[in-house]
FITOR-657590 format. One line per field, with one value per residue (C-alpha): chain; x, y, z; residue in three letters. Coordinates in steps of 0.5 Angstrom, whole numbers. Layout:
// residues N
mol A_... $
xx X_... $
yy Y_... $
zz Z_... $
type ala_... $
This chain:
// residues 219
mol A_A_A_A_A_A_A_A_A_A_A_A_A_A_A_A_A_A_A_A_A_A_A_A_A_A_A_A_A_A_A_A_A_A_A_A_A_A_A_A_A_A_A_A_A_A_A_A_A_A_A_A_A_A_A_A_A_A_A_A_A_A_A_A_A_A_A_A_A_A_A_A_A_A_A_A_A_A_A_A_A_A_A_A_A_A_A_A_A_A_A_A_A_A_A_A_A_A_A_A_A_A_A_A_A_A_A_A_A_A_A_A_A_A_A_A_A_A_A_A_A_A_A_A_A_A_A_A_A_A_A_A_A_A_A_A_A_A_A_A_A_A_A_A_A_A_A_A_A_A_A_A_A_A_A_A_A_A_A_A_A_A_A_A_A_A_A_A_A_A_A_A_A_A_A_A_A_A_A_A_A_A_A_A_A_A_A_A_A_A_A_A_A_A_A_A_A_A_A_A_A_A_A_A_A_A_A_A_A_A_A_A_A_A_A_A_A_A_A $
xx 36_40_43_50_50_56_54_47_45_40_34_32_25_20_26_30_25_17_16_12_6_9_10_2_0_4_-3_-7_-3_-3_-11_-13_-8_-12_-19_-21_-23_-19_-23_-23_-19_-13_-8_-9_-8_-2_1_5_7_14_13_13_7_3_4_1_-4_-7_-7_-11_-16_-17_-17_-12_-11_-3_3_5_12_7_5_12_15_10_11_19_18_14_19_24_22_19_25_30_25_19_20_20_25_21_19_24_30_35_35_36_42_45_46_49_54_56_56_61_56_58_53_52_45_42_38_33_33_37_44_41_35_38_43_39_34_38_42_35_34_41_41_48_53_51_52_61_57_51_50_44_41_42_49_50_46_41_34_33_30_38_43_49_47_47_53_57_55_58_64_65_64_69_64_61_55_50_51_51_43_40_34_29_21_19_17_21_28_27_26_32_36_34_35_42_43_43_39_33_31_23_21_12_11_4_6_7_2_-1_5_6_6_10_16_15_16_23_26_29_26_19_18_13_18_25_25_21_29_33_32_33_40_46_48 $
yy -58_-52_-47_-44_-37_-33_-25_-23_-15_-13_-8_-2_-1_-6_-11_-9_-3_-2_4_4_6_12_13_11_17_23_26_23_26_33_33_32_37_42_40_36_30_26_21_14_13_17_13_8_14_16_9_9_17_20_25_31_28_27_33_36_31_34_41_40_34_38_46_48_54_53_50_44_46_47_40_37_41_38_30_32_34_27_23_26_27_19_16_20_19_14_8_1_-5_-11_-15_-21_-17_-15_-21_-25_-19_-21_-29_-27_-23_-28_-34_-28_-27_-20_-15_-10_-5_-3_2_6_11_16_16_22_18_11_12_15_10_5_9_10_2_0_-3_1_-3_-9_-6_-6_-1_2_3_8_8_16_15_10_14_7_4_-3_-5_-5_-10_-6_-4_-12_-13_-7_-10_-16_-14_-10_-16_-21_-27_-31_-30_-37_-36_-28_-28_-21_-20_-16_-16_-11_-15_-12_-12_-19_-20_-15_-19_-27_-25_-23_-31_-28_-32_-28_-27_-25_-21_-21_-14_-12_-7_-12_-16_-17_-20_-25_-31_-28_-27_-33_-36_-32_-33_-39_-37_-33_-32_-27_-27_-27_-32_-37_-37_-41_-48_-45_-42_-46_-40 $
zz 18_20_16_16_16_17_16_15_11_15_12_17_16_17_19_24_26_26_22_17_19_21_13_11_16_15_11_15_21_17_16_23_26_21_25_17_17_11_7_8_2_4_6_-1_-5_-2_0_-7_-8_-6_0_-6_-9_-3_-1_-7_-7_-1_-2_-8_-6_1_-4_3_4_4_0_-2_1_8_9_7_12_18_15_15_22_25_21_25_32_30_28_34_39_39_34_37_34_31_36_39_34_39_42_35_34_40_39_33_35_41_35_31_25_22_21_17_15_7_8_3_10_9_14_19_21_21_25_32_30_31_38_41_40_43_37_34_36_33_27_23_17_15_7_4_-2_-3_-2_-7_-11_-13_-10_-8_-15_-16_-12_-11_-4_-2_-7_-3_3_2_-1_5_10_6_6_2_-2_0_7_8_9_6_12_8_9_2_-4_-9_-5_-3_-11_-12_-7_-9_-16_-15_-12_-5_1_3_11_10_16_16_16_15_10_5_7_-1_-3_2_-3_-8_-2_1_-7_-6_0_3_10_12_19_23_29_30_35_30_27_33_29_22_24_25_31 $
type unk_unk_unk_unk_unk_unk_unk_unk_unk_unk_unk_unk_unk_unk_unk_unk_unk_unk_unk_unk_unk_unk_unk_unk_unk_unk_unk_unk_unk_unk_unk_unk_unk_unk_unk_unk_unk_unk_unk_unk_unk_unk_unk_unk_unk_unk_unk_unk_unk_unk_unk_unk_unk_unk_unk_unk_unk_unk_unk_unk_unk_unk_unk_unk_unk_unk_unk_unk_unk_unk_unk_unk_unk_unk_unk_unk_unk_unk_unk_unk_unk_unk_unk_unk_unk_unk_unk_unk_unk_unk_unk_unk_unk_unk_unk_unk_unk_unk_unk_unk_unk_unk_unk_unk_unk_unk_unk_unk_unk_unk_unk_unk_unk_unk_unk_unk_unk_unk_unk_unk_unk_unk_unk_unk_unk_unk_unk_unk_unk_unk_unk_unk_unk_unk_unk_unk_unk_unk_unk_unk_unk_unk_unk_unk_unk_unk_unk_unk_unk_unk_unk_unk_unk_unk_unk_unk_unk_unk_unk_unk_unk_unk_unk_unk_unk_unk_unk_unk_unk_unk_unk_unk_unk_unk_unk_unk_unk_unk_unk_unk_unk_unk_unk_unk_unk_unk_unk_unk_unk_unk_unk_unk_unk_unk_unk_unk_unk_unk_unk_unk_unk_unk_unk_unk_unk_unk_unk_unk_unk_unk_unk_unk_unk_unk_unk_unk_unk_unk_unk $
């Protein structure tokens, strides 16, 4: 049976864009372009790390010659450039936001990336003007352990709770959402691939491509 949906908050990362292997290798990325071949366990040990930490991380595990500062640098640089320029939307996404769109669903982003990189990631995806709103962590000044920024998303999208879906594809967000009574989307990302059960626990729907949705929508 179809369900009712008439305003869905998409997630970027992971969701509406296939960025977070960009995340995994930014150290990996640093070592090679220095000629050091990082240790296989590089990227498990910096998977949960801020970008700072990893950075320090490096400089010490590797005893470089330069700063931590250094290494933030260059990962600011690939995100950047990845972001505005290379990264790809999910696969079968842009023509589930067009069905959307036409069926008159409001849409809106929640996003922990901040404004600058979100923005041109979803311009060079043609995937922008599907979008009335985009709401950021950094300025509301929350993480998605939070639910103020699908609780924002919803205040300004006028709808109603049970048939506004949060598209989420990060265990904790999809908790944060479910447990704030919202009905949850959950995209298959290889990032959270561990967590697989617990999402699928949680959320309403899971689904590894966006055309698996054409049955469970009423669209």
């Amino acid at each position: 049976m179809a369900n009712k949906i008439t305003a869905a908050i998409f997630d970027l990362d992971g969701t509406l864009i296939d960025s977070m292997p960009i995340w995994n290798d930014l150290s990996f990325n640093f070592l090679t372009a220095r000629g050091i071949t990082p240790k296989p366990d590089l990227r498990d040990r910096v998977s949960t790390m801020f970008l700072r930490e990893s950075s320090q991380y490096v400089v010490d595990e590797y005893s470089l010659d330069c700063t931590a500062d250094d290494v933030l640098e260059f990962m600011h640089e690939q995100i950047d450039n990845f972001y505005i320029n290379l990264v790809p939307p999910k696969e079968d996404v842009i023509p589930f936001l067009e069905k959307l769109k036409k069926a008159g669903i409001k849409m809106c982003v929640a996003t922990a990336t901040e404004r600058r990189l979100a923005v041109p990631a979803l311009e060079h995806n043609g995937m922008l003007g599907y979008f009335d709103e985009i709401f950021t962590c950094a300025e509301l000044g929350v993480s998605k352990r939070d639910p103020l920024i699908f609780e924002k998303a919803l205040q300004f999208l006028g709808t109603e709770k049970q048939e506004t879906y949060v598209f989420e594809d990060s265990f904790h967000a999809v908790e944060t959402a479910a447990k704030a009574d919202f009905p949850v989307a959950a995209v298959y990302d290889e990032s959270a691939a561990s967590k697989e059960k617990e999402i699928r626990e949680l959320c309403k729907v899971f689904f590894y491509k966006y055309a698996e949705l054409d049955e469970y929508f009423d669209i």
